[in-house]
C-alpha positions in Angstrom: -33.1 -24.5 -31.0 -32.1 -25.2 -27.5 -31.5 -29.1 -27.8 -29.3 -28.3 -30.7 -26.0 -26.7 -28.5 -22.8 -28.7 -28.8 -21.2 -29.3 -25.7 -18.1 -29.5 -25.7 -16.3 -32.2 -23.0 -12.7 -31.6 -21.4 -10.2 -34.0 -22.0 -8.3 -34.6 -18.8 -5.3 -32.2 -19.6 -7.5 -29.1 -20.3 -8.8 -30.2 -16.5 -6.0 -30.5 -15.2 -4.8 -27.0 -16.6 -7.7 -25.6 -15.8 -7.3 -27.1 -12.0 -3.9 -25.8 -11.6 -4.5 -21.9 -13.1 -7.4 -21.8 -10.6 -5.2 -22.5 -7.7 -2.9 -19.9 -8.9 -5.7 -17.6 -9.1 -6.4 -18.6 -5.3 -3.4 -18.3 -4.1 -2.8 -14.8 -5.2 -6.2 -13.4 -3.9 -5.7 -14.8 -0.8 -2.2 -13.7 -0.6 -3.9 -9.8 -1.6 -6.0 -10.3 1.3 -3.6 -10.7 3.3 -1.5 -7.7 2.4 -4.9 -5.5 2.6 -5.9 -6.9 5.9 -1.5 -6.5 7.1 -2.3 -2.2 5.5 -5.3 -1.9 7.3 -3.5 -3.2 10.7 -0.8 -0.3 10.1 -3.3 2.4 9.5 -5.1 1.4 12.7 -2.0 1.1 14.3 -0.9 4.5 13.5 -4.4 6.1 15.1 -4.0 4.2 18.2 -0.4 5.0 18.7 -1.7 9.0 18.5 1.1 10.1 16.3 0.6 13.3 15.2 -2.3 14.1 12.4 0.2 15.6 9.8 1.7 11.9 9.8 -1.5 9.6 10.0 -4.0 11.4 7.4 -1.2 11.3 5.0 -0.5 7.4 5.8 -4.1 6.6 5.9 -4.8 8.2 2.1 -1.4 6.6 0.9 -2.4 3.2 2.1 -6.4 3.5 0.9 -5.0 4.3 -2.3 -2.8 1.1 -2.4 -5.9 -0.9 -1.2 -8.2 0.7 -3.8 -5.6 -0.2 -7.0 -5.0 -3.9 -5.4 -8.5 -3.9 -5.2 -9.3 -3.0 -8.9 -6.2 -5.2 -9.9 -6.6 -8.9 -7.8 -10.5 -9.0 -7.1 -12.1 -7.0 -10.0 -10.3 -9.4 -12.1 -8.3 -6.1 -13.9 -5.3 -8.2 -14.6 -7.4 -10.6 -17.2 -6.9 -10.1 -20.6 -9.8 -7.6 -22.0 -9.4 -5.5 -19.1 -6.9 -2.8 -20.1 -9.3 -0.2 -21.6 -11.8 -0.1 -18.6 -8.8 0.0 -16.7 -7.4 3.0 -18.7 -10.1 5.0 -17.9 -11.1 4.5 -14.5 -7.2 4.7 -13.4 -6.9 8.1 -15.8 -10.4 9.1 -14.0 -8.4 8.9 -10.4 -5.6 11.0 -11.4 -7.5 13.8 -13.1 -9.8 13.8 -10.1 -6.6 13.8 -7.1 -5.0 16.5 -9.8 -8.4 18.4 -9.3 -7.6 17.6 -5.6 -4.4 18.8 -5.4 -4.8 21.9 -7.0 -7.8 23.0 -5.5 -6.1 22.6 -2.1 -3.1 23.8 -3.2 -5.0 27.2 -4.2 -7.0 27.1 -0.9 -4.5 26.8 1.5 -2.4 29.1 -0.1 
């Protein structure tokens, strides 16, 4: 029955702990933030600047795919424990699809 769940009340340590791992968790979100917002400045730097195309697609994908694995790492929580198998297989998903990428490219263009 529903009036018959234990609750179970923190002592002040398991707060405090609690408190403090939070923060950390902050701090390093924030911190990714600020390294994805710092990425995106360089890409748009690089269009504005009108380098050539051969360097800024290149630099564009490079940093999107720094953004995407920060992304999947810091705010989809896939440095928790439990995480590594989902992980696994959306990371080996990525590389078999740019390997599909590659080649088919590779096989257009030459």
């Amino acid at each position: 029955m529903a009036h018959d769940v234990e609750t179970h009340k923190r002592s002040q340590a398991e707060y405090e702990y609690a408190k403090r791992k939070r923060e950390h968790e902050m701090r390093g979100q924030v911190a990714t933030f600020a390294l994805m917002i710092f990425l995106t400045l360089i890409a748009f730097t690089a269009v504005v600047a009108d380098f050539s195309a051969y360097y800024v697609v290149p630099l564009i994908l490079l940093l999107a795919a720094v953004q995407v694995v920060l992304q999947l790492y810091y705010f989809m929580h896939g440095k928790e424990k439990g995480h590594g198998t989902p992980l696994f297989f959306m990371y080996g998903g990525m590389l078999i699809a740019f390997t599909i990428l590659v080649t088919f490219v590779t096989i257009i263009w030459i």
